[in-house]
Wavefront OBJ file of the C-alpha trace (Angstrom):
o trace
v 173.961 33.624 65.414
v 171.996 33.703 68.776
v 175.129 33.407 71.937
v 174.351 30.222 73.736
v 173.453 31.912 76.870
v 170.689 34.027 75.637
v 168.929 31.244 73.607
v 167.122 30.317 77.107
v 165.938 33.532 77.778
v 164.296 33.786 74.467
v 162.541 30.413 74.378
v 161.225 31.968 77.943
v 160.191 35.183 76.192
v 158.280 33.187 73.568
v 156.512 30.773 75.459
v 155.585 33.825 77.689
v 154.222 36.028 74.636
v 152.736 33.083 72.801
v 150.758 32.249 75.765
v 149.335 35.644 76.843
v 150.744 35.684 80.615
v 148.915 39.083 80.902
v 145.750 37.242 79.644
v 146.218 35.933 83.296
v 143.507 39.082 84.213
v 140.249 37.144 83.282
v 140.326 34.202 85.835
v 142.813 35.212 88.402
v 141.046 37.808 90.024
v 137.763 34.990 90.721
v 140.688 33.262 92.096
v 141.484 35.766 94.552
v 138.113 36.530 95.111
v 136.446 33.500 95.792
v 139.518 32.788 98.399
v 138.844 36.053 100.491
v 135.032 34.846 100.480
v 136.365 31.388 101.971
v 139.045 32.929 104.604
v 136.052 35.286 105.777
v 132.926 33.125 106.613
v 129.638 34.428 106.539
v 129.585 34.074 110.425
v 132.448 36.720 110.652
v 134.979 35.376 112.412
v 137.603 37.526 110.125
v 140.347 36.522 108.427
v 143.921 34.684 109.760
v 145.529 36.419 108.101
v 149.422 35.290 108.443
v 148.231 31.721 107.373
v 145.752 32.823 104.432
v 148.702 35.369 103.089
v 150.213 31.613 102.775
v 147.914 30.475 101.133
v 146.733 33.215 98.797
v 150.712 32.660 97.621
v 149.850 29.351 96.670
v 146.865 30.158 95.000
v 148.298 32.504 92.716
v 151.646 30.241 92.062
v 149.225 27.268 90.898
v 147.352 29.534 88.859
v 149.444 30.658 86.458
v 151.397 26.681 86.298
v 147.990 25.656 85.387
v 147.392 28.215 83.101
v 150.670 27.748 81.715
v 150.004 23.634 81.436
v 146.374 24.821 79.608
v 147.833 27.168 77.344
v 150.658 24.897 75.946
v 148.601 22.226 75.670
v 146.439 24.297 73.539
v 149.138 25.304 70.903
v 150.836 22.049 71.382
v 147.508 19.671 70.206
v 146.642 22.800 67.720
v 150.060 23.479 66.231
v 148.747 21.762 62.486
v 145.068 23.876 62.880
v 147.043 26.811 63.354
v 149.564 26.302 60.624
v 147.042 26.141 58.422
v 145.176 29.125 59.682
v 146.448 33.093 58.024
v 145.724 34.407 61.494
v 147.531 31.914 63.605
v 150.387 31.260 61.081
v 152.810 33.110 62.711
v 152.674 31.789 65.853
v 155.598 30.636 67.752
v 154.882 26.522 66.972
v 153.951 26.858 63.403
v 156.677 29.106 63.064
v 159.681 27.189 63.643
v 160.437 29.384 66.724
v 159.422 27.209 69.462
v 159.786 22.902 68.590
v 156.976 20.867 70.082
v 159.797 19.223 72.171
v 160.393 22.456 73.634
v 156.820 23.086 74.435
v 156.399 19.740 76.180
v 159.348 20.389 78.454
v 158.073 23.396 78.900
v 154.418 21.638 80.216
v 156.091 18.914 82.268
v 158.123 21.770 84.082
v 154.833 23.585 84.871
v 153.014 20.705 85.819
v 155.861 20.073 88.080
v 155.655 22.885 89.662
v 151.590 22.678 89.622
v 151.778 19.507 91.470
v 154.191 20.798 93.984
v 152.319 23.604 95.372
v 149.438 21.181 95.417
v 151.409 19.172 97.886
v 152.348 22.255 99.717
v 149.098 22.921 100.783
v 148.704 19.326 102.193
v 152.206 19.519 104.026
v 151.685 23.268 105.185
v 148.061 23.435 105.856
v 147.030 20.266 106.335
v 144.572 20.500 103.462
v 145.100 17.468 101.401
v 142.082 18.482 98.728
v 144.746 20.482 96.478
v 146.795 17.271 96.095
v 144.325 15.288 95.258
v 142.254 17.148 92.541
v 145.317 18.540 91.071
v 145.856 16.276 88.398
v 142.153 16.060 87.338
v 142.262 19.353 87.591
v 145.220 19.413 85.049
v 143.603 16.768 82.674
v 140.321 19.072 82.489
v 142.237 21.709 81.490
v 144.759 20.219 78.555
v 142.516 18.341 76.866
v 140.125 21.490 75.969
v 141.617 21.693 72.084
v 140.018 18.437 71.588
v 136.399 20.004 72.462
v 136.487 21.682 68.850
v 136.738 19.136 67.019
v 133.328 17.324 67.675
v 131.105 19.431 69.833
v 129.901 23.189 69.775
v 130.118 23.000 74.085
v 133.445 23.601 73.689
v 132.391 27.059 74.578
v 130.884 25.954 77.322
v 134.137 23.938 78.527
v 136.021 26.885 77.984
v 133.838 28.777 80.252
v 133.651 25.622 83.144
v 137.380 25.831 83.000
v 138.543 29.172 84.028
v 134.874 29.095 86.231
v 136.455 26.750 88.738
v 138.984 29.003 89.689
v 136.881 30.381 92.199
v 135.838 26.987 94.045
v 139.598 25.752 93.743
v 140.439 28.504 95.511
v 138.105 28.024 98.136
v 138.975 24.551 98.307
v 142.499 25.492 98.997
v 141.443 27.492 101.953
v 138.989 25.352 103.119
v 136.699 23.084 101.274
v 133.710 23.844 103.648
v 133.757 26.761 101.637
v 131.688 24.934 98.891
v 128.733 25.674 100.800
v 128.380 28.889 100.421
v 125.852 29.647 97.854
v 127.468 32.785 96.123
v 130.697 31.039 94.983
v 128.715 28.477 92.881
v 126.793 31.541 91.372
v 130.384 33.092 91.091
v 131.268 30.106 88.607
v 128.280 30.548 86.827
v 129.322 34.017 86.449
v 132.740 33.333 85.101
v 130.865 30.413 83.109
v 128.590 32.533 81.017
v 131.167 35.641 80.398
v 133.965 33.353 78.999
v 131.529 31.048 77.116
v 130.042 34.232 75.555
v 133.371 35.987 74.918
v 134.601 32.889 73.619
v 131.676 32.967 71.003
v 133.109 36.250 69.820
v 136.690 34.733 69.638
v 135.731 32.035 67.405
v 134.103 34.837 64.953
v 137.584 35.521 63.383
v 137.969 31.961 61.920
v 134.162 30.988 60.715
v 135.782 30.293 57.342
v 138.992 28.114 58.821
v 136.695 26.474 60.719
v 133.980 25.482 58.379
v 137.023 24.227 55.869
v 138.441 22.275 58.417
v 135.148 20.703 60.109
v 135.628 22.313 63.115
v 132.256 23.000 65.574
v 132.621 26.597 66.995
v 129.233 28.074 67.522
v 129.554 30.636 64.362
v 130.871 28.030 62.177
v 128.077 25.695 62.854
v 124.985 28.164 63.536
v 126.084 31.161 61.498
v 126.984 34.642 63.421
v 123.598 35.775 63.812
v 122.868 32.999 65.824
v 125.915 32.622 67.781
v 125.609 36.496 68.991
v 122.602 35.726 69.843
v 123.492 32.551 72.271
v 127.112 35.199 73.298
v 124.137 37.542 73.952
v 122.185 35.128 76.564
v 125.128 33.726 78.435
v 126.574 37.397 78.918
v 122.590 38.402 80.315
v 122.881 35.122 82.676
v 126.429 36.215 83.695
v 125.076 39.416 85.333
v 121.745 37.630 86.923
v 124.214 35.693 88.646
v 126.055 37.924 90.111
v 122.583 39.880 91.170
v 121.505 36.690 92.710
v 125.111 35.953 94.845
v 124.733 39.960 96.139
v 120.836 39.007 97.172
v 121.618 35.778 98.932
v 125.389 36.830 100.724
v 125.117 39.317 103.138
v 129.242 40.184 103.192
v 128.321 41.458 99.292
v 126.560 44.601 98.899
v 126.873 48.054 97.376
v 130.672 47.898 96.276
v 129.814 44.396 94.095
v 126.553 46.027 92.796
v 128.614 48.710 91.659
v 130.549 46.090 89.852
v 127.987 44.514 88.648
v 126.579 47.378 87.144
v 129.974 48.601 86.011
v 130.293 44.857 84.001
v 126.541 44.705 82.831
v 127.450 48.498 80.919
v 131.059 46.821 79.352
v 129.092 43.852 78.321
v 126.607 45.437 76.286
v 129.374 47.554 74.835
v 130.881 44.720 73.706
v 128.153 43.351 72.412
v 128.055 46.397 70.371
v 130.880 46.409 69.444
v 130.777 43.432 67.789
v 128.072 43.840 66.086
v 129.088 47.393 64.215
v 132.501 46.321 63.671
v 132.410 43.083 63.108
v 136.180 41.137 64.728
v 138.084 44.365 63.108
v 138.099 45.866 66.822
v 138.665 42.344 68.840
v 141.706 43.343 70.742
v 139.167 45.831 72.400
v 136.442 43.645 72.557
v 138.166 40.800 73.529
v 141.345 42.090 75.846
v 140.896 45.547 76.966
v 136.959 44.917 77.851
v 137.675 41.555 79.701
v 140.607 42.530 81.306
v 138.773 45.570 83.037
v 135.590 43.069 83.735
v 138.065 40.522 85.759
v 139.919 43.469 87.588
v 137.028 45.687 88.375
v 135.006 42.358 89.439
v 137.795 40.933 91.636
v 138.856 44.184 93.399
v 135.108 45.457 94.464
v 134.058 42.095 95.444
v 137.053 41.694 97.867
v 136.888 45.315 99.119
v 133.354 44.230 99.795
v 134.132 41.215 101.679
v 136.495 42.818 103.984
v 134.631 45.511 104.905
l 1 2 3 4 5 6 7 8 9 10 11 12 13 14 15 16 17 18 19 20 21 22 23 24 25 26 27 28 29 30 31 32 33 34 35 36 37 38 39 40 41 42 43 44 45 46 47 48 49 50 51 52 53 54 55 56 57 58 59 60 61 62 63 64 65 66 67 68 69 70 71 72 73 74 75 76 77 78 79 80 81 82 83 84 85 86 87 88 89 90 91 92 93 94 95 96 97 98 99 100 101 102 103 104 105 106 107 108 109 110 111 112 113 114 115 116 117 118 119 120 121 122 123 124 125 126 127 128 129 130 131 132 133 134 135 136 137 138 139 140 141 142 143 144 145 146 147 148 149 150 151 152 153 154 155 156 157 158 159 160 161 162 163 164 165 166 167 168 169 170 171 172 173 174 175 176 177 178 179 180 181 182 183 184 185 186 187 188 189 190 191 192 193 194 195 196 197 198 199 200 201 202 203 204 205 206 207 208 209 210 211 212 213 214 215 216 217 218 219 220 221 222 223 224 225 226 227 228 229 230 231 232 233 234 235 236 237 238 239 240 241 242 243 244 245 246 247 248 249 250 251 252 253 254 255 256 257 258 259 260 261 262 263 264 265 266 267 268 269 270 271 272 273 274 275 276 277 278 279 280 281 282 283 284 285 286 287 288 289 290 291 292 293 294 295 296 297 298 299 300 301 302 303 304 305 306
């Protein structure tokens, strides 16, 4: 029997490995990002930097509640799917470890906490955007399981929803910050690599899906196909970020470098896909990613400081 006082902690450890907290690497990093290139304008007036260390704390705090919120929501509506799925069997819902009242605690306690640093940015920085997109924001975000179930775009969502982490970052600094060309073309970036990586995902359960009706890309066009599209979004992924070094002066060598760095790990995904099939996903899909959102994030800051 489990002592009373560590049963907690382990419903926090499984809600924390079920949802892939170090998963955290392929949108936070736009986050940070695309709230340096709205603290430094392109007029450069520099950075405040005791009120934007404020607010970068924010930034990251409501990232990972709403990731948190997203990811529950996903194993929460998809608990049945995966039950009846040999690869996501054993996850913590389907399992018996975790009970779906559980989980929604567990998503009212981080959409708590979502909401509050929302207001925090209204009552500390007078910037009352945050508070009111937040639960929009939060809606977008759960209701992404449904997308599956009667529309192939639900790559696409996928994509639009970690692609706004940029431009709600720079919204939480300052929502004149919209105007600057290369965030949008940042989003369009994160838009096209998830979408695409996302494609690849969905290539482990073609046959779940197909028994079950569901509309990922490879279920519905066949894989040949659906690399094919994964191929096109990950080529208009890089000629974004191209086209946000060409038209933003504060990004230059250190971002191309990036750029060049993520256009090589791309096409060695794409390659690795296509020799070995999903056996090598957890490269293709984690380690690859991971270094893309890292690498990405930490040149294009560097860049904007300097």
């Amino acid at each position: 029997m489990v002592p009373p006082a560590t049963k907690p902690l382990r419903t926090v450890r499984e809600i924390a490995a079920d949802i892939k907290l170090h998963h955290s690497v392929f949108a936070m990093p736009f986050a940070v990002l695309g709230a340096f290139m709205a603290a430094s304008p392109v007029s450069g007036h520099g950075i405040d930097w005791p009120r934007f260390g404020g607010i970068l704390g924010l930034i990251v705090l409501a990232m990972v509640f709403a990731r948190t919120v997203a990811m529950l929501a996903n194993r929460l509506l998809d608990r049945a799917i995966d039950a009846r799925n040999p690869r996501t069997a054993g996850r913590p819902l389907p399992g018996g470890r975790l009970s779906p009242a559980t989980v929604r605690t567990a998503i009212v306690a981080s959409a708590t906490g979502f909401g509050l640093v929302c207001l925090a940015f209204g009552f500390l920085y007078d910037n009352w955007w945050p508070a009111w997109l937040g639960a929009p924001v939060l809606a977008w975000l759960a209701v992404y399981p449904y997308l599956k179930r009667f529309t192939t775009l639900c790559h696409l969502y996928l994509g639009a929803s970690l692609a706004m982490s940029p431009l709600a970052a720079a919204i939480a600094v300052t929502p004149q910050a919209l105007g600057q060309p290369a965030l949008w073309l940042l989003a369009v970036m994160v838009l096209c690599w998830v979408a695409g990586f996302d494609i690849i995902y969905a290539l482990q359960d073609v046959e779940v899906d197909r028994g079950q009706g569901y509309f990922s890309l490879p279920a519905r066009l066949g894989e040949p196909r659906a690399l094919a599209i994964s191929r096109a979004l990950h080529a208009v992924a890089v000629a974004s970020l191209v086209t946000a070094i060409l038209v933003d002066e504060r990004l230059g060598i250190l971002l191309g470098l990036g750029t060049a760095i993520v256009a090589a790990l791309l096409v060695y995904e794409q390659l690795t896909v296509a020799r070995w099939g999903t056996t090598r996903m957890a490269l293709a899909f984690l380690t690859v990613n991971g270094i893309i959102g890292c690498v990405l994030g930490a040149l294009g800051v560097i860049d904007v400081l300097l």
